[in-house]
VEXDREN-2710 file (C-alpha; in Angstrom, 1 decimal):
% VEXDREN-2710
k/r/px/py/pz
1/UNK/-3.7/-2.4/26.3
2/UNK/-6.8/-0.9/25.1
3/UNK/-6.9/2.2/23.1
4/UNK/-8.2/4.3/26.2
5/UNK/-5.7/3.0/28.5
6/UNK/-3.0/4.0/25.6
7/UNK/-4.7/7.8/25.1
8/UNK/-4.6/8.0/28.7
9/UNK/-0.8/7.3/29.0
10/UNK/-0.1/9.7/26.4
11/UNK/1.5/13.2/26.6
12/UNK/-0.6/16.4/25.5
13/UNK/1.7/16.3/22.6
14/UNK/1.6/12.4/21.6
15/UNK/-2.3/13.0/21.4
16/UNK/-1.7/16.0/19.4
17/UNK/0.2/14.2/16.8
18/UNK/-2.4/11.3/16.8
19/UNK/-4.8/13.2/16.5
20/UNK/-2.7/15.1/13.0
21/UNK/-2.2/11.8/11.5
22/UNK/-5.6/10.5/12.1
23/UNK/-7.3/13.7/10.4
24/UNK/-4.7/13.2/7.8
25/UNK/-5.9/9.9/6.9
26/UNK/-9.4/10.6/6.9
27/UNK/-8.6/13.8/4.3
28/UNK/-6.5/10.9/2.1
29/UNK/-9.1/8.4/3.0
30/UNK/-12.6/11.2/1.5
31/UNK/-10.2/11.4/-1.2
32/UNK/-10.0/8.6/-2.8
33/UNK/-13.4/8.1/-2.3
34/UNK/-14.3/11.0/-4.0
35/UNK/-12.0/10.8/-6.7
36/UNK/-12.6/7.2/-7.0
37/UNK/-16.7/7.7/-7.6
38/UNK/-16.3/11.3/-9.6
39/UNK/-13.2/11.5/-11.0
40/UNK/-10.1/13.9/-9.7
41/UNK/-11.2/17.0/-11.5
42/UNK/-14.3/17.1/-10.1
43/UNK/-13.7/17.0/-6.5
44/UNK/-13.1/20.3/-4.9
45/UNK/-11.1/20.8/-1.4
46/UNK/-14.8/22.0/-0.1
47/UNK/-16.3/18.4/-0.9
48/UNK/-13.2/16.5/0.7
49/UNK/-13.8/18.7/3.8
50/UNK/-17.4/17.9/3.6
51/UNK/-16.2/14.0/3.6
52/UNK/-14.4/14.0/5.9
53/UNK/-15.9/16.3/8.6
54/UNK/-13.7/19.0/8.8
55/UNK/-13.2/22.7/8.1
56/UNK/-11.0/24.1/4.7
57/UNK/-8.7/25.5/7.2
58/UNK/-8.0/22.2/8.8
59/UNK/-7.3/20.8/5.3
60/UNK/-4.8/23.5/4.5
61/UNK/-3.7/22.4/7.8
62/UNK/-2.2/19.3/6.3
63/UNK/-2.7/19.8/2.4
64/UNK/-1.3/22.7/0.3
65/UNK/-3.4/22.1/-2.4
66/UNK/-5.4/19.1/-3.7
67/UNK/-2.5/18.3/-6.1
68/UNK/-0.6/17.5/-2.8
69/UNK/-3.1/15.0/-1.7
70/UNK/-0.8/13.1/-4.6
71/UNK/2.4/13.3/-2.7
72/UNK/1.0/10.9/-0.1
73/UNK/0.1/8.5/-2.9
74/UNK/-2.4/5.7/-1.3
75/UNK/-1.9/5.7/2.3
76/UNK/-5.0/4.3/2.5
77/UNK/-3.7/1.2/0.4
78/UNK/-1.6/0.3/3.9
79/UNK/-5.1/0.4/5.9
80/UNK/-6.3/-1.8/3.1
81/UNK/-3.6/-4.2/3.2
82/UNK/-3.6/-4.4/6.8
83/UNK/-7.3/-5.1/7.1
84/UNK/-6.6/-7.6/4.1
85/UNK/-3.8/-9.9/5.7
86/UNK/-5.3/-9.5/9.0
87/UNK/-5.7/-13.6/10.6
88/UNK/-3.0/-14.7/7.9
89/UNK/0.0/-14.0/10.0
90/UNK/0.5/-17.8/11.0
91/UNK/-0.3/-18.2/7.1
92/UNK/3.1/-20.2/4.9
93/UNK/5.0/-17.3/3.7
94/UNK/4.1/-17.9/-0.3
95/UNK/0.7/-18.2/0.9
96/UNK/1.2/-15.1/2.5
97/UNK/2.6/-13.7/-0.6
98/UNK/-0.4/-14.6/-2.4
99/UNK/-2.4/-12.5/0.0
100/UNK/-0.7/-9.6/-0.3
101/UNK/-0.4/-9.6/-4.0
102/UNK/-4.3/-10.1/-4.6
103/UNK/-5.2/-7.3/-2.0
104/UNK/-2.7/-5.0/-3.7
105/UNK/-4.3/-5.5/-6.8
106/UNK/-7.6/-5.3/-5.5
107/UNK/-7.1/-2.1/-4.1
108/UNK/-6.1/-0.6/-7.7
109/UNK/-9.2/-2.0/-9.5
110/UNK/-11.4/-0.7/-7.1
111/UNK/-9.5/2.7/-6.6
112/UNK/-9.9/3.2/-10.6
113/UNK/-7.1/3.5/-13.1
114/UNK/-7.3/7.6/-12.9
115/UNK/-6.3/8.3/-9.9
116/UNK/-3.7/5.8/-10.2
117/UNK/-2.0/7.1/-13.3
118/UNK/-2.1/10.8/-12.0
119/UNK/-0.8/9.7/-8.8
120/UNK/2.3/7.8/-10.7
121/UNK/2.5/11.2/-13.3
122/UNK/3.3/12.9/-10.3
123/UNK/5.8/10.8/-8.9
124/UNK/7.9/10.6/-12.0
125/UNK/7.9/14.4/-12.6
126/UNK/8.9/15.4/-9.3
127/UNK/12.8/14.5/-8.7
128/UNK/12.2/15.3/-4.7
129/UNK/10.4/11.8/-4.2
130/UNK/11.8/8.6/-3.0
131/UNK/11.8/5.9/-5.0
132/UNK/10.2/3.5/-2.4
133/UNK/9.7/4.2/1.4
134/UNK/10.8/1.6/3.4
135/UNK/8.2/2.3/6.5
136/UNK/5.1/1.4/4.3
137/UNK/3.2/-1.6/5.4
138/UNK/3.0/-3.4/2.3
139/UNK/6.4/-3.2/1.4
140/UNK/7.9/-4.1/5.4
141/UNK/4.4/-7.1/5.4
142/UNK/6.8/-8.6/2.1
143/UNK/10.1/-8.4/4.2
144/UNK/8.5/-10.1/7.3
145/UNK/7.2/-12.6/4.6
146/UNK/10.7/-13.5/3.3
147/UNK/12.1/-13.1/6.5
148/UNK/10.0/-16.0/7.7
149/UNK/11.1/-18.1/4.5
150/UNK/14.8/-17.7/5.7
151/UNK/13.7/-18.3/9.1
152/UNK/12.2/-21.6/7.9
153/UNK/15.3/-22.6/5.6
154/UNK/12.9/-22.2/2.5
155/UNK/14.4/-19.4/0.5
156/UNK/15.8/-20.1/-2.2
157/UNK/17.0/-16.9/-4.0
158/UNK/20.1/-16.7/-2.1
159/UNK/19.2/-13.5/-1.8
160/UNK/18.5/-11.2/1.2
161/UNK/14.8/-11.7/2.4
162/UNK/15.1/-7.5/2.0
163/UNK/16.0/-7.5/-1.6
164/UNK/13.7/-10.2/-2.6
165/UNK/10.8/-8.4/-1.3
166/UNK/12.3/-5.3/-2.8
167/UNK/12.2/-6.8/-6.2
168/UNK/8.6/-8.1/-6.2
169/UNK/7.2/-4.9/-4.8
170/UNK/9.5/-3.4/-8.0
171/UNK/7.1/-5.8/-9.8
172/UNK/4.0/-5.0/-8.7
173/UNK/4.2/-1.7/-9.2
174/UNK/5.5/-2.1/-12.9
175/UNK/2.5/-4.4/-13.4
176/UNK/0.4/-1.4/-12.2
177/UNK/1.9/0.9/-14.3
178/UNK/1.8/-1.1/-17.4
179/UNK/-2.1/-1.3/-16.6
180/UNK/-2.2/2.8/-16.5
181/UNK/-0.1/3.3/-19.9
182/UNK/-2.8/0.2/-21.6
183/UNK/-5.6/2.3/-20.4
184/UNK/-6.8/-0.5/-17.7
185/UNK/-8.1/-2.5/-21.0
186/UNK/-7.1/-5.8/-19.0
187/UNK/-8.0/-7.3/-15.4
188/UNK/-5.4/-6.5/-13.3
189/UNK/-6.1/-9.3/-10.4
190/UNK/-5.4/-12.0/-13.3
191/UNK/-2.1/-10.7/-14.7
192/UNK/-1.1/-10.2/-10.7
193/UNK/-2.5/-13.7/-9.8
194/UNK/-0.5/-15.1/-13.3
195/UNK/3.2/-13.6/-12.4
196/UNK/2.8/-15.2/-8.9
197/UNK/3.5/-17.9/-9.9
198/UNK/7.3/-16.5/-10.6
199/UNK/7.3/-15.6/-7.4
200/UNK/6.9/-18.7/-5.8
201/UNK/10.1/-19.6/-7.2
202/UNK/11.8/-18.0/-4.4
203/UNK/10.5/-20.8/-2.0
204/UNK/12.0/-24.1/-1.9
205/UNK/9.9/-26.7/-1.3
206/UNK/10.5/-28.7/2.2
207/UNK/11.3/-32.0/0.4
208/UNK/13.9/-30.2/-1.7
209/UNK/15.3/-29.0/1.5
210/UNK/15.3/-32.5/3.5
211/UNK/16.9/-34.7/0.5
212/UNK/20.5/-35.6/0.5
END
């Protein structure tokens, strides 16, 4: 169904709340490119409404404060990911793997380290936020990848396809944060591309399977 047909079949307030969450991401999405180019101190609300082509009031709207913009963290990151590992899905599942462990660190280098490390200063000072959320596309694209392995008799854990994807996206993000505390003094994409290989240790390979 295209996305007329879908705004068509939508209530008043469906379109309403698409309409929030699109305006939300395009505040998250000036952001970060803002920040990203000038740094997080020198990016007013004003220029982020600028950005993204709407009025202070609209960002208040959504945003308490720029501060707040942190509690979303990178939303963006799922757009990224989802462009990223778009015409892999009939990919093998620690091919797939690959894929999403290179765009994720991808997406930090070229986000910066700064907004990275304020963004993880937040989350460790606030006690309110969740450790991980479960509905974010990177973390449910691992699942489906392990769930696939299963599927396919070649995971070899003997762990649940959830918890092995919860452990490497446990890993990824301490990879990330060791980055922020060494300053971003090494290439993140190499380390990332280096402990994959760990991770293809969950997948048994198909001979392995087949002998007797």
């Amino acid at each position: 169904m295209s996305t007329a047909r879908k705004g068509k079949n939508m209530s008043y307030a469906q379109r309403r709340q698409a309409q929030a969450r699109q305006t939300e991401r395009n505040i998250l999405q000036a952001a970060l490119t803002l920040m990203r180019e000038r740094g997080f101190d020198k990016v007013s609300i004003r220029d982020i409404c600028k950005q993204a082509g709407i009025t202070t009031g609209a960002f208040y709207h959504h945003f308490p404060s720029k501060e707040s913009l942190l509690n979303k963290g990178f939303a963006p990151l799922d757009d990224y990911m989802e462009a990223a590992l778009r015409g892999h899905e009939a990919d093998e599942p620690a091919e797939r793997l690959g894929h999403i462990l290179s765009a994720y660190a991808r997406f930090m280098e070229e986000e910066g380290g700064e907004l990275t490390g304020r963004y993880y200063v937040r989350r460790i000072t606030d006690p309110t936020t969740p450790s991980m959320d479960s509905s974010r596309y990177t973390l449910r694209a691992m699942v489906e990848c392990f769930r696939q392995a299963q599927r396919e008799g070649i995971l070899a854990s003997g762990r649940s396809p959830e918890w092995v994807a919860d452990f490497c996206y446990r890993h990824f993000r301490g990879v990330v944060i060791d980055w922020v505390l060494h300053n971003y003094s090494y290439p993140l994409l190499p380390k990332m591309e280096e402990d994959y290989q760990l991770f293809t240790g969950f997948f048994q390979k198909t001979a392995a399977k087949e002998r007797p």
